[in-house]
C-alpha positions in Angstrom: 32.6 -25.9 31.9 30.4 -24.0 29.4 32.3 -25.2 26.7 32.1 -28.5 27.7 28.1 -28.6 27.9 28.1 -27.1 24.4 30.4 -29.4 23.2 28.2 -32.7 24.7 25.0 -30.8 23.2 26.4 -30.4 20.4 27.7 -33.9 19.5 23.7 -35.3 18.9 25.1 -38.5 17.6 26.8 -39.2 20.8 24.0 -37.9 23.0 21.9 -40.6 20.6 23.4 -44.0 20.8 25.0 -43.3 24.3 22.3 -44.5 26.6 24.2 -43.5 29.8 25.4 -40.4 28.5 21.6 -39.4 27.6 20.6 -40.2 31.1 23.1 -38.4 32.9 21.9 -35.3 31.5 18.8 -36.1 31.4 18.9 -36.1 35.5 21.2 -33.7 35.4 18.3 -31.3 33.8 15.5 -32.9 35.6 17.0 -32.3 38.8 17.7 -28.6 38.0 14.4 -27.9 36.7 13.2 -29.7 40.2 15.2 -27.4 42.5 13.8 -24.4 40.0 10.2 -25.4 40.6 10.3 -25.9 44.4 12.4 -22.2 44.5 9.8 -20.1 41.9 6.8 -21.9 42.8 4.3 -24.2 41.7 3.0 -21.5 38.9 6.4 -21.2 37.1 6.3 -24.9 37.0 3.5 -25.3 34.4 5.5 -22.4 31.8 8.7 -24.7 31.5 9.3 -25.4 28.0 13.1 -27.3 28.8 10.9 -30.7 29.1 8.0 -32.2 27.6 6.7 -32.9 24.2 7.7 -29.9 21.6 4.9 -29.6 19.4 1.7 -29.7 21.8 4.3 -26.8 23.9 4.2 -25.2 20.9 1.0 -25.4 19.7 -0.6 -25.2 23.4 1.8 -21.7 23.5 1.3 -20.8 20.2 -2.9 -20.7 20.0 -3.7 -18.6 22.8 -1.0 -15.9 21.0 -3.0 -16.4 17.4 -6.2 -15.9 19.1 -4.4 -13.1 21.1 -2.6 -11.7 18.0 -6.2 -11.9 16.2 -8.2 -9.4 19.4 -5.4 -7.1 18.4 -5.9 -6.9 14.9 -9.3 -6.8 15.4 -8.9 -3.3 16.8 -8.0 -2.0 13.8 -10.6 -4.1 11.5 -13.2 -3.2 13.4 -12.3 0.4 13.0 -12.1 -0.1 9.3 -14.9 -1.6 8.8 -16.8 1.0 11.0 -15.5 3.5 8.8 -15.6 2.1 5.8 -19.5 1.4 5.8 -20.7 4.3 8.1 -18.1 7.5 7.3 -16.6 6.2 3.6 -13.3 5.4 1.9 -11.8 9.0 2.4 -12.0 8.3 6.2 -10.9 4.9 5.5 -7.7 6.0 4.1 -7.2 8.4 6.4 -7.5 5.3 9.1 -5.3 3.4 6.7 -2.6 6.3 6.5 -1.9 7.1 10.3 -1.5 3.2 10.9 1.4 3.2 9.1 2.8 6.1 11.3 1.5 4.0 14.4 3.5 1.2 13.7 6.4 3.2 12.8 6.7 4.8 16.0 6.0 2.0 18.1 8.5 -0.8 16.6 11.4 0.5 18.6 9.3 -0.2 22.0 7.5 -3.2 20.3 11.8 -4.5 20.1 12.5 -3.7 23.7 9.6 -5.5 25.4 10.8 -8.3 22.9 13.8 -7.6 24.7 13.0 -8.3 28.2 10.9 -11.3 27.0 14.2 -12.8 26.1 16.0 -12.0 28.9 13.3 -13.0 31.5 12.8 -16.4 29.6 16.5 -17.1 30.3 16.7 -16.7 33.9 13.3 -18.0 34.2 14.5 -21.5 32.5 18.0 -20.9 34.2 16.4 -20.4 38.1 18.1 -17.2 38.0 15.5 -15.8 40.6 16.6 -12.4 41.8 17.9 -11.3 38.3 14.5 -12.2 37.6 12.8 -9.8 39.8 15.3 -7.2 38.9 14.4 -7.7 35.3 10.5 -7.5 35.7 11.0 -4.0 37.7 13.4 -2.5 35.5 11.1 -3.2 32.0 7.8 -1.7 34.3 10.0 1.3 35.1 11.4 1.7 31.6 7.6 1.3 29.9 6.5 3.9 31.7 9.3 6.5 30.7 9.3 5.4 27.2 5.3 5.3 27.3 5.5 8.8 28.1 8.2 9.9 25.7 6.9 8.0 23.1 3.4 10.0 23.2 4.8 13.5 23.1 7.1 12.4 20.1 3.6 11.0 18.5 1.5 13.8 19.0 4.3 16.0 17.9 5.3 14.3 14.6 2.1 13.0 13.4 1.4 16.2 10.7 5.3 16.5 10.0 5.0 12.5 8.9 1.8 12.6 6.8 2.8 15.7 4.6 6.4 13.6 4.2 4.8 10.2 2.9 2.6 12.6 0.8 -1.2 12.3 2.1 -3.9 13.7 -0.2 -5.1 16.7 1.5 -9.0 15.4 1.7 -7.5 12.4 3.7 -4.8 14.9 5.9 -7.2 16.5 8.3 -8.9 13.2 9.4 -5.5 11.6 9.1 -4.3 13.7 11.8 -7.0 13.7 14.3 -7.0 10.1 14.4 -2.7 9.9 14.9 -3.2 12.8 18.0 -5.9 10.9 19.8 -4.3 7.5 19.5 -0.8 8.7 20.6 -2.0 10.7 23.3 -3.1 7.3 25.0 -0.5 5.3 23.5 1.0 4.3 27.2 -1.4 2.4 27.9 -0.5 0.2 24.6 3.1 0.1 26.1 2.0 -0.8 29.6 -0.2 -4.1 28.0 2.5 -5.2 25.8 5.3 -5.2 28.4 3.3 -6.9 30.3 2.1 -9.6 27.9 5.7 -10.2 27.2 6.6 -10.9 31.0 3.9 -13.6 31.3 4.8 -15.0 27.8 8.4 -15.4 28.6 7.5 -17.4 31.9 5.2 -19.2 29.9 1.6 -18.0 30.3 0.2 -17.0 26.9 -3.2 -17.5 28.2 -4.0 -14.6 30.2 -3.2 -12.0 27.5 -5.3 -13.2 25.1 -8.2 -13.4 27.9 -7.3 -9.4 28.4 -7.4 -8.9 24.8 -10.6 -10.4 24.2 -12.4 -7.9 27.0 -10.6 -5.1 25.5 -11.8 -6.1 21.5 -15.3 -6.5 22.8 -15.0 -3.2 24.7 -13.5 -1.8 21.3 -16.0 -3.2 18.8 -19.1 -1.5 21.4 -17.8 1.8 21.6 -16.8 2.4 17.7 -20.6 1.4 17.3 -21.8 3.6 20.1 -19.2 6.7 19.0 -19.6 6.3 15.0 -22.6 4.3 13.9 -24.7 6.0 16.8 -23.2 9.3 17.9 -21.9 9.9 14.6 -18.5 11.3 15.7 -16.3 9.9 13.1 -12.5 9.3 12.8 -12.6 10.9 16.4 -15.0 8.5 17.7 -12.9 5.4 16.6 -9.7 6.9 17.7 -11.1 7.1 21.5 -12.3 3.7 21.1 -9.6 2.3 20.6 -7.8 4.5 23.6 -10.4 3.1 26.0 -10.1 -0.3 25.0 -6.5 -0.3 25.4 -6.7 1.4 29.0 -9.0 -1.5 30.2 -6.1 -4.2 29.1 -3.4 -2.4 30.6 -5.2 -2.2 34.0 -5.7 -6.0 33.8 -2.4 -7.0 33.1 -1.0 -4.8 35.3 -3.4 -6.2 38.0 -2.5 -9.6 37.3 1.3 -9.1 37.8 0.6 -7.6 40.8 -1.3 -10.5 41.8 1.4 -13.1 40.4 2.6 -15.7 42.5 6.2 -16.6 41.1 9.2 -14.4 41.1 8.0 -12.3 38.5 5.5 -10.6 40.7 5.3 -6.8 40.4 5.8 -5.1 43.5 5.0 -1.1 42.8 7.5 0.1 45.2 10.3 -1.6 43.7 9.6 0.0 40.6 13.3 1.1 39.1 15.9 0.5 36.8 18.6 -1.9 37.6 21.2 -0.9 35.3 22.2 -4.6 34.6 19.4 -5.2 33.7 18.5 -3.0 31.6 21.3 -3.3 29.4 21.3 -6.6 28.9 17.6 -5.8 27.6 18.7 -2.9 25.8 21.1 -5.2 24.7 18.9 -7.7 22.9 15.9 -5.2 22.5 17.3 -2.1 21.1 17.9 -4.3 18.0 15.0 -5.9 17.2 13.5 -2.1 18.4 15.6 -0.4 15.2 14.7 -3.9 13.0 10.8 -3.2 13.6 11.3 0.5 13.5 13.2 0.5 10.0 11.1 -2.1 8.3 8.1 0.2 9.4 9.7 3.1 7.9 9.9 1.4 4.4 6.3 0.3 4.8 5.6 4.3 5.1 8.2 4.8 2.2 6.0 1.9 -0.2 2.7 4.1 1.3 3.8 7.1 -0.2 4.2 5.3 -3.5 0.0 3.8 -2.8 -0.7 7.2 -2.1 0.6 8.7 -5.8 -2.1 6.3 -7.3 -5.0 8.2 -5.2 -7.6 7.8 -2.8 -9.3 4.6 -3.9 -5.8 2.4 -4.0 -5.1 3.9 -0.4 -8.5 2.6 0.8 -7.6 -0.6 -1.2 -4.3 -1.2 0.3 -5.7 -0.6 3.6 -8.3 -3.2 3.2 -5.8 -5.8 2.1 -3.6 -4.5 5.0 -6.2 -5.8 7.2 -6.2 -9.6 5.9 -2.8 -9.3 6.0 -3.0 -8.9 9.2 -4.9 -11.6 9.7 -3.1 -14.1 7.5 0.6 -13.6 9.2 -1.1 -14.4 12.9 0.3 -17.7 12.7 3.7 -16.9 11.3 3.8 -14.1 13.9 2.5 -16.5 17.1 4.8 -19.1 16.1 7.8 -17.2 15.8 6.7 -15.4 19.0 6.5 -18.9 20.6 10.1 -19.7 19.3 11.4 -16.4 21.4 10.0 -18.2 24.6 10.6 -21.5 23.9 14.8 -21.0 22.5 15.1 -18.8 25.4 14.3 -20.9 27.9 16.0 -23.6 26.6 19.2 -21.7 26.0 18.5 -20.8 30.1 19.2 -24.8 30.2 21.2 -25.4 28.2 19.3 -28.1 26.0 20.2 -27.1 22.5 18.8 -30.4 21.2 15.1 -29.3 21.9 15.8 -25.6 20.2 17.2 -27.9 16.9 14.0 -30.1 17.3 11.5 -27.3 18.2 12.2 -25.7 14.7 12.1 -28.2 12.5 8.7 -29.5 14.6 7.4 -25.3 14.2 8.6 -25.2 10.5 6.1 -27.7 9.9 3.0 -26.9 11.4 4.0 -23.0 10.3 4.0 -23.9 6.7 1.3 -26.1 6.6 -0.6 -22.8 7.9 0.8 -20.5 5.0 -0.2 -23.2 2.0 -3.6 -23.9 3.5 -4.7 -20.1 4.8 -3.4 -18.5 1.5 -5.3 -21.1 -0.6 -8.6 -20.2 1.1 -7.9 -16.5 0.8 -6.6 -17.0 -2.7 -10.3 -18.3 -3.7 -12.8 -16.6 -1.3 -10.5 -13.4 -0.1 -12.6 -11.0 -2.3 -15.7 -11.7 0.0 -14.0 -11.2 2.9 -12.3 -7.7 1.5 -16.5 -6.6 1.1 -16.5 -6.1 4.7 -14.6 -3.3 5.0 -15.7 -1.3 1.7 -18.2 -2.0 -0.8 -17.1 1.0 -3.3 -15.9 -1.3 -6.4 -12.6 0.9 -7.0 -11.6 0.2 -4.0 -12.4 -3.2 -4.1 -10.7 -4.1 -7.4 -7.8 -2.6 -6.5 -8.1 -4.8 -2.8 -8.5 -7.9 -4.6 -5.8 -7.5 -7.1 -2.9 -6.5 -3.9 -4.1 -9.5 -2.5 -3.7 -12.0 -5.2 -0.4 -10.6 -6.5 1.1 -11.3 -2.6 -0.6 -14.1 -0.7 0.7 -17.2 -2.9 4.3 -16.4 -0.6 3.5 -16.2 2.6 5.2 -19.8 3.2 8.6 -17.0 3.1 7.0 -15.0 5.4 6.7 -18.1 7.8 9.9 -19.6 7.2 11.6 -15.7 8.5 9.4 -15.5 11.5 10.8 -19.0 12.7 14.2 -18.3 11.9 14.0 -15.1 13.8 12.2 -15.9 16.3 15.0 -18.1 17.1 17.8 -16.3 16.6 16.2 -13.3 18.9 15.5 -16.0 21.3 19.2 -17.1 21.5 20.3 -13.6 22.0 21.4 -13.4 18.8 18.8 -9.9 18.2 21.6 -7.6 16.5 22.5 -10.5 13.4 18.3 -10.8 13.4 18.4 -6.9 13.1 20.9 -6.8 10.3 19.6 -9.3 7.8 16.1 -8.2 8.8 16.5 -4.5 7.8 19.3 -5.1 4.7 16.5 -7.4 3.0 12.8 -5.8 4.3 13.7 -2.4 4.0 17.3 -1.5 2.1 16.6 -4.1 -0.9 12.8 -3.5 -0.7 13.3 0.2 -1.1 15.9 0.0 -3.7 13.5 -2.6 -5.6 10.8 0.3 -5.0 12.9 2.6 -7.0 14.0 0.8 -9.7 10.9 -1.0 -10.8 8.9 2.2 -10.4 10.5 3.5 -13.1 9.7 0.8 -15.1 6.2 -0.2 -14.1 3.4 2.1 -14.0 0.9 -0.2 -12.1 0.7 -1.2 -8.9 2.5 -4.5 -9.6 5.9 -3.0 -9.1 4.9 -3.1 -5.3 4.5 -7.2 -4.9 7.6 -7.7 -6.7 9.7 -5.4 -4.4 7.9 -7.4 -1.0 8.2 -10.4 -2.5 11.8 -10.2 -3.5 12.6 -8.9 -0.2 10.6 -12.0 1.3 12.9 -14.3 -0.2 16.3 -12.9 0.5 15.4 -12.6 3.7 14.1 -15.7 4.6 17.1 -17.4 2.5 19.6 -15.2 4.5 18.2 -15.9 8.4 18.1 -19.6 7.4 21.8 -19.5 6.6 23.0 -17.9 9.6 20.7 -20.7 11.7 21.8 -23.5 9.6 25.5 -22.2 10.6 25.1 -22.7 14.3 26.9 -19.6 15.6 23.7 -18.7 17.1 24.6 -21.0 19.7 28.2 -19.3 20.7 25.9 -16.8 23.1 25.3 -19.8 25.5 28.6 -19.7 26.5 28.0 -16.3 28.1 24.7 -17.3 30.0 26.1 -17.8 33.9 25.8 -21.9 34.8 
């Protein structure tokens, strides 16, 4: 029977000029996703993506996660700029160097709660209700262990990792203050994020980005209160950013607690359901390596900012920040794409996953042309912000301009993974992911560095990687066996 359904979802042309054919399944789906709502409740109703018109779900889905996206990475800008203007660019770097650590350490967990998105979007658009619960419970009771393992390994590491990637000894001291504070609070980063990926994957990108926004503003007050006013420093931002991150992982726990639908969190049924945690483990532990791998090469192509000195450290760091800024887009979208082809796999409505890319690629392109074109012209303003020491600024401007003209590559692989995790597909996503961002990056790293004694050698090693990459996920999408994994989601 699965075969079957694939085989009619797959025959568009049929599905097209067949007008009975079309309604049949047309009921067919309409009456499952009635019987769904009146099981789940009236709240799961409004997070369907398996009906409806595909690009205001995606856009309606997508903005509150760019806005979302955005509060995060103004934790971090704020911070910069705090430091930049009141402490100086040595602290700066130091800020600059233990964020690539952070993200290092964190990309395994960032992959699992990626994970259990996937998973809880597919029995969420399948009606799959107790699998559901069971799902929500085991990723609390996971977080928390690997919250709490992922801390000690933080704390621990933090010196052994900045004396490997080579950090400048003025920068090292600072450097590792700021890595021991921020780990040592880093479950509450893992609590927030799980549970921002449990209401995405039923839909509700909203009520994260409300959190976020109370825990920015809570952010952006204390670095003033600890730094500009209290004059702690690096320390002072560090416990900012701590505090902020506690408030948002009260709230969301709160409001999972408070949910209505079958994704409610009860606290005494808190435990791992070993199903269902290997089918997240499954799909997570993937895209966990993938985000943990590339991370590693971004520390690999830091130690190779950090042989050019202090100044191009604070310079990369700044850039790093509009960066950050410029891929929210890319990254919402192909967040959106996770939700939105998991669901639909759920149901079994592979037409919408063919039309909700094309409809994404669109509107995610048209993003990349138009934001890199602004930045392009008026990005050395905005770099100001954060550091007004002219070496550091020249060396900002020039990252920037070499890399921002390709960001339309860097849109094109967020869609295409995004919907490849969102099939279930995570461990092909993995594999192209890592042998283009980080095995061909780091190999490009080597060999141009021997032949180019500026910083240029680093754009052409990204950008190269960009391309492969983005070529190689669009092949394996184009090829449809992303779509074999339906067959082995339960009717």
């Amino acid at each position: 029977m699965v075969q079957n359904t694939e085989r009619e979802w797959n025959e568009e042309t049929a599905i097209e000029t067949t007008g009975q054919s079309r309604i049949v399944d047309g009921q067919t789906v309409q009456e499952q996703n009635a019987e769904q709502v009146q099981s789940t409740g009236k709240g799961q109703e409004k997070g369907l993506m398996t009906e409806g018109v595909i690009y205001k779900q995606i856009l309606v889905f997508a903005f509150p996660l760019i806005l979302g996206n955005l509060f995060q990475q103004l934790y971090n800008m704020v911070d910069s700029v705090v430091v930049g203007n009141f402490i100086g660019g040595t602290a700066l770097a130091a800020v600059g160097a233990g964020f690539v650590i952070i993200n290092l350490l964190i990309g395994v967990f960032m992959g699992l709660t990626t994970g259990a998105g996937v998973v809880i979007a597919q029995c969420f658009g399948a009606g799959r209700r107790e699998e559901l619960r069971q799902t929500v419970h085991t990723a609390a009771a996971f977080t928390l262990l690997f919250g709490v393992a992922l801390s000690v390994l933080g704390v621990l590491l933090s010196d052994s990792v900045l004396r490997w990637i080579q950090t400048p000894a003025e920068v090292f001291d600072q450097a590792s203050l700021y890595l021991r504070i921020f780990f040592s609070g880093i479950i509450f980063l893992a609590v927030y994020n799980m549970g921002a990926a449990i209401l995405r994957a039923v839909g509700d990108s909203k009520t994260p980005l409300h959190y976020l926004g109370v825990a920015c503003g809570i952010n952006i007050a204390l670095d003033i209160l600890f730094v500009a006013i209290l004059g702690m420093g690096v320390e002072g931002v560090a416990l900012a950013t701590v505090i902020a991150q506690a408030v948002s992982a009260v709230l969301v726990v709160r409001k999972l607690i408070r949910a209505a639908g079958d994704y409610q969190l009860i606290l005494s049924e808190i435990r791992l359901h070993w199903p269902r945690l290997r089918r997240i483990l499954y799909v997570g532990i993937p895209t966990g390596l993938q985000q943990m791998i590339v991370s590693l090469s971004n520390v690999i192509i830091q130690s190779y900012i950090n042989s050019f000195g202090a100044d191009a450290m604070a310079g990369w760091s700044a850039y790093s920040k509009l960066d950050g800024i410029l891929l929210l887009p890319f990254l919402s979208f192909g967040m959106a794409m996770i939700t939105f082809t998991g669901q639909n796999m759920g149901a079994r409505r592979l037409d919408r996953i063919r039309s909700g890319v094309k409809v994404t690629a669109a509107m995610s392109c048209s993003f990349a042309v138009v934001s890199s074109g602004l930045m392009y012209l008026w990005g050395g303003g905005v770099l100001k912000i954060f550091c007004d020491e002219p070496e550091v600024l020249r060396y900002g401007i020039y990252m920037m301009k070499g890399m921002i003209p390709f960001y339309f590559l860097l849109a094109l692989v967020q869609l295409f993974s995004g919907t490849i995790n969102g099939s279930g597909n995570s461990l092909i996503s993995m594999m192209i992911m890592v042998s283009n961002m980080c095995v061909l990056r780091v190999l490009a790293l080597r060999v141009l560095s021997a032949r180019i004694e500026t910083v240029d050698f680093i754009f052409y090693a990204y950008i190269l990687s960009w391309f492969t990459c983005a070529l190689c996920l669009g092949a394996y999408y184009f090829s449809g066996h992303w779509k074999k994994k339906m067959q082995e989601q339960p009717l």
